[in-house]
C-alpha positions as CSV (number, residue, x, y, z in Angstrom):
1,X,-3.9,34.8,22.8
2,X,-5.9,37.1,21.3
3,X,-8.2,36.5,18.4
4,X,-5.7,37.6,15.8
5,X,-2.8,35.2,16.2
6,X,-5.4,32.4,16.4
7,X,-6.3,33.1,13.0
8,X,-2.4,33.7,11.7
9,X,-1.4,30.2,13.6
10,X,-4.4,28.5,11.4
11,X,-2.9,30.3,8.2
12,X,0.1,29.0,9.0
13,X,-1.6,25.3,9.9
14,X,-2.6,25.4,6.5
15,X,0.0,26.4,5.1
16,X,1.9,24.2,6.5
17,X,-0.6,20.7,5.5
18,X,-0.5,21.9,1.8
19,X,3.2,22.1,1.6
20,X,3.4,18.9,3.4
21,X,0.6,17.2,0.8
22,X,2.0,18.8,-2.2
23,X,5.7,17.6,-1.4
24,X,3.9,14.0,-0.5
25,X,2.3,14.2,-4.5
26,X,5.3,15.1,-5.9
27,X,7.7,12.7,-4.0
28,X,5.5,10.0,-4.0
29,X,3.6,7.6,-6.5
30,X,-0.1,8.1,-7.3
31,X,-0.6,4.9,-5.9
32,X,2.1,5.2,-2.2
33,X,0.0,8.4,-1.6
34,X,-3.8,6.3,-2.0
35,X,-2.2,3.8,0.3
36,X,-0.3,6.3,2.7
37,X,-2.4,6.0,6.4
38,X,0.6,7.5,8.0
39,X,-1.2,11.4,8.2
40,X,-4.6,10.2,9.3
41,X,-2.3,7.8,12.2
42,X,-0.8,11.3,12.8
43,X,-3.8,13.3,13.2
44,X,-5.5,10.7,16.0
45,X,-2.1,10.8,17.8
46,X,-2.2,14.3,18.2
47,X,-6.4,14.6,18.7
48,X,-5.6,11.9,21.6
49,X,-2.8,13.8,23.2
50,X,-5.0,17.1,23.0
51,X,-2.1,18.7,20.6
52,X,-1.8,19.8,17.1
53,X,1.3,21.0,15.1
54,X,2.3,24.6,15.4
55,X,4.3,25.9,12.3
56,X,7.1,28.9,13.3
57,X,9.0,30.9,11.6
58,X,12.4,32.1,13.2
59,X,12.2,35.8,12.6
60,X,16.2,36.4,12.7
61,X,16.9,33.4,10.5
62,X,14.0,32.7,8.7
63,X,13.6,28.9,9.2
64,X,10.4,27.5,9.2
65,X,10.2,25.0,11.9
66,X,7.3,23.0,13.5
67,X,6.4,22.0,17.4
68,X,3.3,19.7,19.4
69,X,1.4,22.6,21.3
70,X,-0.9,21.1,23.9
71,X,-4.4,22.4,23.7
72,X,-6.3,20.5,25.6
73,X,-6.3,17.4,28.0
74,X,-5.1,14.0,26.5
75,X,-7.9,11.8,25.5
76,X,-5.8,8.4,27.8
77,X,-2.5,8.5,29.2
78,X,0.7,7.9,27.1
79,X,0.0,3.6,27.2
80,X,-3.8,4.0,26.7
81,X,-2.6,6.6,23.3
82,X,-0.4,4.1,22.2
83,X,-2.3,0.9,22.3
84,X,-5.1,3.3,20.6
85,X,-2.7,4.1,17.9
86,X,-1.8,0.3,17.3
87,X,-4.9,-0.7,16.8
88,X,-5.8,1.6,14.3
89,X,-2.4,1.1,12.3
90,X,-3.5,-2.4,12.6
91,X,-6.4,-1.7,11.3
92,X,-6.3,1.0,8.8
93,X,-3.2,-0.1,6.7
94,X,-2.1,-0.3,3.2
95,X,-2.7,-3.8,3.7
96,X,-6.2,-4.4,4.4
97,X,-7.0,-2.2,2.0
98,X,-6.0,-4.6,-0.6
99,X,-9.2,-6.5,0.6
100,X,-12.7,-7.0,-1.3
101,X,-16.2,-6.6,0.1
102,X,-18.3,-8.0,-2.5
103,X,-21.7,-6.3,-2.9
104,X,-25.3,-7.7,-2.9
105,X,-27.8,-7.6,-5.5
106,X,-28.6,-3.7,-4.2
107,X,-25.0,-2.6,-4.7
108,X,-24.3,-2.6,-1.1
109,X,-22.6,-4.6,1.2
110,X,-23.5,-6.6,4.3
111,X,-19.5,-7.7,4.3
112,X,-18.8,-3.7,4.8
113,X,-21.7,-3.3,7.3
114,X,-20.4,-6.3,9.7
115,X,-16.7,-5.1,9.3
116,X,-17.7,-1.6,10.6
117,X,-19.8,-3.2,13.5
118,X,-17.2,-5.7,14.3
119,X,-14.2,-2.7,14.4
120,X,-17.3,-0.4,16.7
121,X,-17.5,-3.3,19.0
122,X,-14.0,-4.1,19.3
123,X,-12.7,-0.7,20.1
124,X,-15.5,0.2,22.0
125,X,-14.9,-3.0,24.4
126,X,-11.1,-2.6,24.2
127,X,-11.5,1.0,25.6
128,X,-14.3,0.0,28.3
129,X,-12.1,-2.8,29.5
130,X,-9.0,-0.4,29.9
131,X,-10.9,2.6,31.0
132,X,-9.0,3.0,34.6
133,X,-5.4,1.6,33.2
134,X,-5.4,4.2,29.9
135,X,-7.1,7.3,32.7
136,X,-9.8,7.6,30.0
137,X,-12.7,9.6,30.9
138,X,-16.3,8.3,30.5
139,X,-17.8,11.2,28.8
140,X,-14.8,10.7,26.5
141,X,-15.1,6.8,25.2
142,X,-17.9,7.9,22.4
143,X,-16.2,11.2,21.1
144,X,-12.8,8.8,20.9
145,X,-14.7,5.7,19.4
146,X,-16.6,8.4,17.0
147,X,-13.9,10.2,15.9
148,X,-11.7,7.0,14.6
149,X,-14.4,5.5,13.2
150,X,-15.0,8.4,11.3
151,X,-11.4,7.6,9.8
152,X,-11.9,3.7,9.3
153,X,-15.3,3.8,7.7
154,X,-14.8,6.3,4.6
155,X,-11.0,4.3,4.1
156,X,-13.1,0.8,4.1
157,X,-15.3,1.7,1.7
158,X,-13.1,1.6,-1.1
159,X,-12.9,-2.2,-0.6
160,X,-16.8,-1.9,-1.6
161,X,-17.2,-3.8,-4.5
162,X,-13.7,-4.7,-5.4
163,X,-13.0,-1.1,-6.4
164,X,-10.1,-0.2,-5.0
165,X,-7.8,-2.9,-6.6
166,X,-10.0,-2.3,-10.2
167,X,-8.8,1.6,-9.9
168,X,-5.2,0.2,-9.2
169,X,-5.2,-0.3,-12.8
170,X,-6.0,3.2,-14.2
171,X,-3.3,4.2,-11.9
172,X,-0.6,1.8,-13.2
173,X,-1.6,2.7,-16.7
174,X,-1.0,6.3,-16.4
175,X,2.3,6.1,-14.9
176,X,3.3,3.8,-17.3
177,X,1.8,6.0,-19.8
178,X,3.8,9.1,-18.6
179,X,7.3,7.6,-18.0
180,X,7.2,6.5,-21.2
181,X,6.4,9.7,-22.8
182,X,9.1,11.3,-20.5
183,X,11.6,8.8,-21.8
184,X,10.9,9.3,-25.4
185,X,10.9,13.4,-24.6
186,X,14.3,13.1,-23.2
187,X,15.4,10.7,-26.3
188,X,14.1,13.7,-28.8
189,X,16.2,16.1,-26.5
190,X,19.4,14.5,-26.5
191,X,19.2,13.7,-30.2
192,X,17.0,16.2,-32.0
């Protein structure tokens, strides 16, 4: 490929992730898409399997249509990406999120600090332990461990505080707010 088409494929890329994210806002409540992991769980899956989402466009029939292009060599075999994959799902979840790390007197938290060690350690060890059976490379253990935790540490921080679940409410307000100003709209319009 020549430097051209690698530019038009990352248009398209784009492209591509803003359709998908403005079709996730409109679809989707405020709150499902603050709670929605399943694009980040995406994006590991591919960086693992050394692919990333090529977007096409049929020239004869004009359908846009998408397809996994390897790029590179796969972080760990097909087991090693999997078990990989469920421990982040397991980890970075609409669930957990619901949790509270209460801060200290300095506005930070020690709670937040020894979760993030804890999750380091544990994926660290899990990936170390499972080096030869998952066919992960040595040099590759800290860009893996890196990367993920660079997707579990900015998600955990809304717990900080108890400020996730306290935003929760401006959310529920607004909706509320705006169905019932569509419902009186559509009242007026039938009526008036």
């Amino acid at each position: 490929m020549d430097g051209e088409e690698i530019i038009k494929m990352t248009e398209l890329d784009s492209s591509y992730n803003m359709t998908t994210a403005n079709n996730n806002f409109i679809n989707g409540s405020a709150l499902q898409i603050r709670l929605d992991t399943a694009t980040i769980i995406e994006n590991v899956e591919m960086f693992l399997g050394g692919s990333r989402l090529v977007v096409e466009r049929d020239d004869t029939t004009g359908k846009i249509s998408t397809r996994k292009v390897s790029l590179g060599t796969p972080k760990a075999n097909s087991e090693g990406i999997q078990a990989i994959l469920n421990w982040l799902q397991l980890t970075l979840n609409p669930q957990n999120v619901q949790g509270n790390f209460p801060t200290d007197k300095g506005g930070l938290s020690s709670k937040y600090d020894e979760f993030v060690f804890w999750c380091r350690v544990d994926l660290c060890s899990n990936m170390v332990k499972n080096i030869y059976k998952w066919h992960i490379k040595e040099d590759d253990i800290d860009i893996i461990v890196d990367s993920l935790m660079n997707a579990v540490e900015p998600f955990f921080t809304r717990l900080i505080g108890n400020k996730e679940r306290e935003s929760y409410l401006n959310t529920l307000q607004h909706v509320e707010h705006s169905r019932m100003n569509n419902d009186d709209s559509e009242k007026v319009g039938f009526f008036g």
